[in-house]
C-alpha positions in Angstrom: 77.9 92.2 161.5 78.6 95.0 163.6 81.8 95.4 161.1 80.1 95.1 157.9 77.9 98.3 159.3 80.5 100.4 160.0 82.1 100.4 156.3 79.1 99.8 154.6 79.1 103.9 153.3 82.7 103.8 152.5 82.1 101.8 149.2 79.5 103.5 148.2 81.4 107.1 148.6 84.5 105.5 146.6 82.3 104.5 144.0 80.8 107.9 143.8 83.9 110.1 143.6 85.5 107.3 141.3 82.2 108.1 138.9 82.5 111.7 139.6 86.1 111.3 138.4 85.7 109.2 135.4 82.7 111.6 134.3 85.2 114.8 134.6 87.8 112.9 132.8 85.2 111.5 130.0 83.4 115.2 129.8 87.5 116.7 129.5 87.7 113.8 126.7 85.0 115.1 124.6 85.6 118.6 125.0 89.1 118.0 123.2 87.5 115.6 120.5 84.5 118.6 119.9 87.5 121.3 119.6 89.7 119.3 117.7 86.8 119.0 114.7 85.7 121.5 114.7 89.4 123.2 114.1 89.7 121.0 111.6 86.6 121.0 110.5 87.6 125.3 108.6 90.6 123.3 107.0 88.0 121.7 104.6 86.1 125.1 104.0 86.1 127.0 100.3 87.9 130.3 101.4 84.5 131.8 100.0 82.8 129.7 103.0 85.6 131.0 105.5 85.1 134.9 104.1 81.5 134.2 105.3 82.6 133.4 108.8 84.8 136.1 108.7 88.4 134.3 108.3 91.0 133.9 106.1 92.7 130.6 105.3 95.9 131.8 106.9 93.7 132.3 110.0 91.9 129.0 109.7 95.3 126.9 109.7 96.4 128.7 112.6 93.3 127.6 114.7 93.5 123.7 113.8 97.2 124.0 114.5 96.1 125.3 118.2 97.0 123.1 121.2 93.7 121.7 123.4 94.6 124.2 126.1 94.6 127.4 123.8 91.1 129.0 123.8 
């Protein structure tokens, strides 16, 4: 008994971090997929639609071709 006490937190703290963990990597996950469509997403624009926004087509293909880690 007296050993089943003593690591009885120890699970429950790896489980923890382990969600904490997955969550980070799931919420890095989705940041990508969110960026990656909606770089995309001014490759099917009109250019009259990306003149609204303020960009050229030129412009547009240059962000979709941007890597995840270029803000």
């Amino acid at each position: 008994m007296a050993i089943d006490t003593i690591f009885a937190g120890t699970d429950a703290e790896d489980r923890s971090t382990l969600r904490a963990a997955g969550r980070r990597l799931w919420l890095a996950f989705r940041a990508w997929y969110v960026k990656r469509q909606t770089r995309h997403a001014l490759l099917g624009m009109t250019d009259d639609q990306l003149a609204d926004i303020g960009i050229s087509r030129r412009e547009a293909e240059r962000e979709a071709q941007k890597s995840f880690y270029w803000d």
